[in-house]
C-alpha positions as CSV (number, residue, x, y, z in Angstrom):
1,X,-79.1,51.1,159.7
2,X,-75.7,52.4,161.0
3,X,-73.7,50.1,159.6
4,X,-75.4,50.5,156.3
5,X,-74.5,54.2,156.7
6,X,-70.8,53.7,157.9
7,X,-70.4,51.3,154.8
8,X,-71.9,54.2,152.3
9,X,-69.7,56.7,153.8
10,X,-66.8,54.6,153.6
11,X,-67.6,54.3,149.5
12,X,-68.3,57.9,149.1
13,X,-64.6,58.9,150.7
14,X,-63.0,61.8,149.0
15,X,-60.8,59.6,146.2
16,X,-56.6,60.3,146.5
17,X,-54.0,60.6,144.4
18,X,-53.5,57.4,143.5
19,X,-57.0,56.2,142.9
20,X,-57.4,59.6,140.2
21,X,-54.1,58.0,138.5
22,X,-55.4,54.8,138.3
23,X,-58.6,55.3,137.0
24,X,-56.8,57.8,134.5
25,X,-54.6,55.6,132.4
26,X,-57.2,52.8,133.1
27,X,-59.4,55.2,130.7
28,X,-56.3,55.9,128.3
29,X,-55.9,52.3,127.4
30,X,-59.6,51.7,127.7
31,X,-59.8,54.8,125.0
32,X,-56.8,53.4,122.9
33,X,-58.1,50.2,122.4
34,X,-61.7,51.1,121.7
35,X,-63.9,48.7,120.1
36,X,-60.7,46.4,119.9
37,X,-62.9,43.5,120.9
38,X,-65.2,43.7,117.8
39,X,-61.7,43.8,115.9
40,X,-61.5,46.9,114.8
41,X,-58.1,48.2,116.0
42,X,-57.5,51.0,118.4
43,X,-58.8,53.6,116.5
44,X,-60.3,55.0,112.8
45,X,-56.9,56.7,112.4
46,X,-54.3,54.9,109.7
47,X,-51.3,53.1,111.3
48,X,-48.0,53.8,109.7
49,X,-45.7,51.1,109.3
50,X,-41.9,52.4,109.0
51,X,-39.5,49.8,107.4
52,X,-35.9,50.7,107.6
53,X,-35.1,49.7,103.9
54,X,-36.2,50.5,100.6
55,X,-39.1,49.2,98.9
56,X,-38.7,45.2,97.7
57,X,-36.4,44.2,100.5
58,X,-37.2,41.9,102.8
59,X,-37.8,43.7,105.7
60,X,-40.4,45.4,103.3
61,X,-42.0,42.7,101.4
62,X,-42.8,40.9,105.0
63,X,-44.3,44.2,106.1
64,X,-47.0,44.4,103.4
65,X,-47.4,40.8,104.2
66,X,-48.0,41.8,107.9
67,X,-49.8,44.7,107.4
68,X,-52.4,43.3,104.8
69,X,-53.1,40.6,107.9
70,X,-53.7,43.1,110.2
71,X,-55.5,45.5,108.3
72,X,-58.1,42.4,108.0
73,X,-58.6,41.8,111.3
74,X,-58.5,44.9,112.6
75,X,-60.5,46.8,110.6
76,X,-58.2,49.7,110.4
77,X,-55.8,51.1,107.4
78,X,-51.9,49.9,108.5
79,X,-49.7,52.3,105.6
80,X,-46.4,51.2,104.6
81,X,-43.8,53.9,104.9
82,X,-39.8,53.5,103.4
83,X,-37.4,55.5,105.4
84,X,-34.1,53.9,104.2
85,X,-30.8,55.0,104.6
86,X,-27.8,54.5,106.7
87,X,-28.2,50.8,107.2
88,X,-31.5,51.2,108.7
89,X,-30.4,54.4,111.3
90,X,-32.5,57.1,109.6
91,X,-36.2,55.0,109.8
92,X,-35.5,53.8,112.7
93,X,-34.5,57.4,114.5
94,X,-37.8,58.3,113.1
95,X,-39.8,55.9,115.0
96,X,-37.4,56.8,117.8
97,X,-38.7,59.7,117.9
98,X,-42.6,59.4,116.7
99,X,-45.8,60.0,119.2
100,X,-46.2,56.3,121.3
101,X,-49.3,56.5,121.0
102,X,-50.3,53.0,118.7
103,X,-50.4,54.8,115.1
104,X,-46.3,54.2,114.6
105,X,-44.7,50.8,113.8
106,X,-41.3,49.6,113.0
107,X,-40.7,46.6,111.2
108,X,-36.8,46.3,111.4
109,X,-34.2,42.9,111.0
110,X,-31.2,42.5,113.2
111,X,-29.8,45.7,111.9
112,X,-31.1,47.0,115.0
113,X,-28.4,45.3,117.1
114,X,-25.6,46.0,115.0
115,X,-25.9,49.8,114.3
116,X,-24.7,50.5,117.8
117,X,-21.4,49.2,117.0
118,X,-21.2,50.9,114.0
119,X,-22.2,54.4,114.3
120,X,-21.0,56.7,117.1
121,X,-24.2,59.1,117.9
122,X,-27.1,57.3,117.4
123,X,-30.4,59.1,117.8
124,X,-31.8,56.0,119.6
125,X,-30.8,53.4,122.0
126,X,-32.1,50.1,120.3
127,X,-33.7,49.1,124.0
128,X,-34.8,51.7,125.3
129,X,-36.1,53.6,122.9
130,X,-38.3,50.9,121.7
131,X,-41.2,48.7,123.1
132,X,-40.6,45.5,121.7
133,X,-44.1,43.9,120.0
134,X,-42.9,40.3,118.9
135,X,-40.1,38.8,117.0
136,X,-42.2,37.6,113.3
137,X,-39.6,35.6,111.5
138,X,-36.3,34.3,111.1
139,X,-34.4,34.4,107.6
140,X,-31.2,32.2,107.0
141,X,-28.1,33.1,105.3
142,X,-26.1,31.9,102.7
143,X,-23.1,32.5,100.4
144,X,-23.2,32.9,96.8
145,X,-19.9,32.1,95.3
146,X,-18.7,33.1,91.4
147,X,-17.3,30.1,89.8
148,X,-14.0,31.7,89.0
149,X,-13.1,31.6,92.7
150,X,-14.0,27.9,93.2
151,X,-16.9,25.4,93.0
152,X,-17.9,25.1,96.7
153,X,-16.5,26.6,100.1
154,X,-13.2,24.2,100.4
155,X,-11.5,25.3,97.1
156,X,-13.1,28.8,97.7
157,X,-11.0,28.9,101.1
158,X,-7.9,27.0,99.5
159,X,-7.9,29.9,96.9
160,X,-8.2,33.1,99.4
161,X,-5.4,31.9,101.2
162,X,-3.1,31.7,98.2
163,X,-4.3,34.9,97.6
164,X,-4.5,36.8,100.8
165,X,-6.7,40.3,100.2
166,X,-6.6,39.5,96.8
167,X,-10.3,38.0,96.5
168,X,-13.1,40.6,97.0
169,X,-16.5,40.2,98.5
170,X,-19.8,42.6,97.8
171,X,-22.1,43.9,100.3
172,X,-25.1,46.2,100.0
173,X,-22.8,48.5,102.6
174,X,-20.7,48.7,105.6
175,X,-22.4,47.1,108.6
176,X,-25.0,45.5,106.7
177,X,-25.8,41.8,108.0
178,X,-24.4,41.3,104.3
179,X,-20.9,42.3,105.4
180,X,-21.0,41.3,108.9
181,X,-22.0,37.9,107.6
182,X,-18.8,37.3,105.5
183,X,-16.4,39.2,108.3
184,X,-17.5,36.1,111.1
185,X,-17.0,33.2,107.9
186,X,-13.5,34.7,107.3
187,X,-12.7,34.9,111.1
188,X,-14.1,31.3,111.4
189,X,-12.1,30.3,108.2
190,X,-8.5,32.0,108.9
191,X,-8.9,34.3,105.6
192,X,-8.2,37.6,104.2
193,X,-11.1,38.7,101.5
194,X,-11.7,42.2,100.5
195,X,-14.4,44.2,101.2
196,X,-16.3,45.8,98.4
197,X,-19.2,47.9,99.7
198,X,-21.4,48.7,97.2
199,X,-24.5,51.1,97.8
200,X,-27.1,48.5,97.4
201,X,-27.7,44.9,97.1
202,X,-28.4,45.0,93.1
203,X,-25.1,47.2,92.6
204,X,-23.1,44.2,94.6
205,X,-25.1,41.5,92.6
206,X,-24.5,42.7,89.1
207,X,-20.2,42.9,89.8
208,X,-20.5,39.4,91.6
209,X,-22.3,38.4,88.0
210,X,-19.8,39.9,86.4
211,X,-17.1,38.0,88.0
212,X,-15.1,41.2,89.7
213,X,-16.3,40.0,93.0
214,X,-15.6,36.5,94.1
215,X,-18.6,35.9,96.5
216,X,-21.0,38.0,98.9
217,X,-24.0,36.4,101.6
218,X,-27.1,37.1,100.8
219,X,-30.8,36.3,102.7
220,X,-32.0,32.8,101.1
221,X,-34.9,34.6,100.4
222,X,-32.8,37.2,98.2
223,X,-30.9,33.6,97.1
224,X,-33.4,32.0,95.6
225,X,-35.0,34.6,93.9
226,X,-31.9,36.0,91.8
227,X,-31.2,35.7,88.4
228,X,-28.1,34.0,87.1
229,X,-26.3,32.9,84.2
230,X,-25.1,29.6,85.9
231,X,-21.7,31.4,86.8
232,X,-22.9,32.0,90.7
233,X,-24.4,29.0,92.8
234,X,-25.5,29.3,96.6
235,X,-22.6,27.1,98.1
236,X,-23.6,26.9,102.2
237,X,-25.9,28.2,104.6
238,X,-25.2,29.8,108.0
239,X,-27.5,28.2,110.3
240,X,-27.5,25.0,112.6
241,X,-29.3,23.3,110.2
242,X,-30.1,22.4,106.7
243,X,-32.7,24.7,105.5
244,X,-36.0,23.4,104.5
245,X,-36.4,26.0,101.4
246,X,-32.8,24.8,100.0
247,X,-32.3,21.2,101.3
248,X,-29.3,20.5,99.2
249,X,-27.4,23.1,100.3
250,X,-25.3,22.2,103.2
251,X,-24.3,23.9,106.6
252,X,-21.0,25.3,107.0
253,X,-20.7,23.1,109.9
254,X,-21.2,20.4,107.8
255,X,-18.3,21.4,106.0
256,X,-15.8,21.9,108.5
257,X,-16.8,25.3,110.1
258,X,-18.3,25.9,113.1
259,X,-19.7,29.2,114.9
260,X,-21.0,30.8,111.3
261,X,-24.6,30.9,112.6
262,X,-26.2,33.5,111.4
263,X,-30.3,34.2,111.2
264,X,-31.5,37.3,110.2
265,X,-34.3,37.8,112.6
266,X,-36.9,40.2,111.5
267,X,-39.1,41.9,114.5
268,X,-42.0,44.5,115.2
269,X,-41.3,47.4,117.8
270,X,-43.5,50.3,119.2
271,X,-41.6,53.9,120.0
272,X,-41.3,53.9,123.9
273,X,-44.1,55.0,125.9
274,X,-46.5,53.0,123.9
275,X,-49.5,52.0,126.2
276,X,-49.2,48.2,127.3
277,X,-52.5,47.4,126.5
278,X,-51.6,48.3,122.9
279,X,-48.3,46.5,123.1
280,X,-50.7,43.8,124.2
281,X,-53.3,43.5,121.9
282,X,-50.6,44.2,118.9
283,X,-48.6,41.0,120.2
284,X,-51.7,38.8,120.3
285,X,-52.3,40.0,116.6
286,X,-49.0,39.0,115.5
287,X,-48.8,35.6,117.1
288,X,-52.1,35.0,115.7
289,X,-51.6,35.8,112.3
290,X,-47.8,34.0,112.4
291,X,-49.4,30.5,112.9
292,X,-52.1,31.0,109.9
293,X,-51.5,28.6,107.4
294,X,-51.7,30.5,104.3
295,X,-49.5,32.8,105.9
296,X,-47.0,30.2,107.2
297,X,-46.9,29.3,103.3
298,X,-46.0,32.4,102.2
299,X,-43.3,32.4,104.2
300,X,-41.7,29.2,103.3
301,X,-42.3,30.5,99.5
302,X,-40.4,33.4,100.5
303,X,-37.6,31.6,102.6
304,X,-38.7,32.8,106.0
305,X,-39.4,30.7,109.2
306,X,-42.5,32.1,111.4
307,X,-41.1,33.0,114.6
308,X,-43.2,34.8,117.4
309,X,-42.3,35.5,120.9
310,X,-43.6,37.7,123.4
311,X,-42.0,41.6,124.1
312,X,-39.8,40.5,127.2
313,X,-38.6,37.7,125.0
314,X,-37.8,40.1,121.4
315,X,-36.1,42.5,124.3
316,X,-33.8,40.0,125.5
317,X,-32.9,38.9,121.9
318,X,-32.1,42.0,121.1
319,X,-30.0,42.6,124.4
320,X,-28.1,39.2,123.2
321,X,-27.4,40.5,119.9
322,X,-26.1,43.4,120.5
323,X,-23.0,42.1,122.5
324,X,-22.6,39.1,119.8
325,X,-22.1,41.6,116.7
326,X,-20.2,43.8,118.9
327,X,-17.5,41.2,119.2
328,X,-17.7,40.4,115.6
329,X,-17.0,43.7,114.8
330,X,-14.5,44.4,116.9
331,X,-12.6,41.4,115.9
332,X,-12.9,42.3,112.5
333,X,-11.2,45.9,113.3
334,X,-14.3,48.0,112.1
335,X,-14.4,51.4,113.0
336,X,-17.7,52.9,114.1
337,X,-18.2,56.2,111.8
């Protein structure tokens, strides 16, 4: 009988700190995540899905995509939302800055990793001020060349260095992967093309048509999609290997130039703060719905490669990146703004 009450005392001690704490954010995430096990989300509240860009790019289209999967499992509205500008800085300071508390998304590519580099006083740190979800997919590069400046990469090369700075190439803008794409191929090829930075990718597309620009990269996915009279033809791809949405299109290692790797990876992040149970259960979401087959189909139609990965894996990527393009841009001389 005494040790029976010593035990009962000992479970009715006064609780500390510590154990109030505990049993605190043990409630929060228990509260956030709701009836999550019966699928249906962490709330009845909409979740808002910012994409950087404007409506019809890529980053956007695989949103929808994304969102449509979620919103079936879940059981809870995900809303697409277009904050574009600034080669992704003004959606993604918005997300920077948003309530982590599960209802705010960012879909974003590898813009992320380049926009430190290129603009002076960011809102955002692109580690720190994120919780990194899960890398989705991966989206290769290629380069569309007019015919007047050649009829495949070697004659296109031959011709810019007759003409040094007398070729020009489009972008959508200035630190796009678009233009950071083309600055690596000419450091890799030993060539001087001019930039012309238009103010979106349709604007670029419609001179390289016209024959006043000699060539511009582009997402396959954008690639195979556009278009075209017959005067511009997808001439290589930037990636280690031959792409299985354009076969015949070779690498430009294969032609003779190493180190122009270059895949657009496309990722979901949480602001900071975001409760790791949610970071959790919105990881094993994604993963899920990247290995359904109807979805994996889509993607191929579309030109993308499901990717997935775990937060501490999408954080290191991003880590990675962001010294890579920094090189790349300072070798290419560009000033951040």
């Amino acid at each position: 009988m005494v040790d029976l009450e010593k035990k009962s005392a000992g479970l009715l001690k006064r609780p500390t700190r510590r154990m109030v704490l505990q049993a605190a954010g043990a409630g929060t995430g228990a509260a956030l995540l709701g009836t999550s096990a019966l699928g249906q989300g962490i709330s009845n509240r909409p979740i808002t899905v910012i994409v950087p860009f404007g409506p019809g790019t890529a980053p956007d289209t695989l949103a929808r995509r994304m969102a449509e999967s979620f919103q079936q499992r879940w059981k809870q509205p995900f809303v697409i939302e277009n904050r574009s500008g600034a080669s992704g800085t003004v959606g993604t300071t918005t997300v920077a800055r948003a309530q982590p508390d599960g209802h705010t998304l960012m879909i974003s590519p590898s813009t992320l990793a380049m926009s430190p580099s290129l603009y002076r006083d960011l809102a955002y740190d692109p580690v720190k001020s994120f919780e990194p979800v899960s890398q989705l997919v991966t989206i290769g590069f290629g380069l569309l060349l007019h015919r007047s400046a050649g009829e495949d990469v070697a004659s296109f090369v031959r011709k810019a260095k007759e003409q040094p700075g007398g070729l020009f190439y489009g972008s959508p803008g200035k630190g796009t992967p678009h233009h950071l794409a083309m600055e690596l191929f000419k450091q890799r090829a030993g060539i001087d093309v001019t930039h012309f930075p238009a103010t979106s990718f349709a604007g670029a597309y419609t001179e390289l048509l016209a024959g006043r620009l000699s060539a511009m990269f582009t997402t396959i996915t954008i690639a195979k999609a556009l278009p075209t009279d017959g005067s511009v033809k997808l001439v290589g791809v930037a990636s280690a290997a031959r792409l299985p949405s354009v076969p015949d299109v070779p690498t430009f290692a294969e032609l003779g130039f190493s180190g122009v790797d270059i895949v657009d990876w496309y990722a979901m992040f949480a602001p900071a703060g975001t409760p790791k149970a949610v970071i959790t259960q919105l990881n094993a979401s994604a993963n899920e719905i990247l290995q359904n087959p109807d979805v994996k189909a889509w993607f191929d139609i579309q030109g993308m490669v499901s990717a997935g990965s775990t937060p501490d894996q999408l954080r290191s990527l991003v880590t990675s990146d962001i010294t890579r393009w920094a090189q790349v841009i300072r070798d290419a001389g560009i000033k951040p703004e």
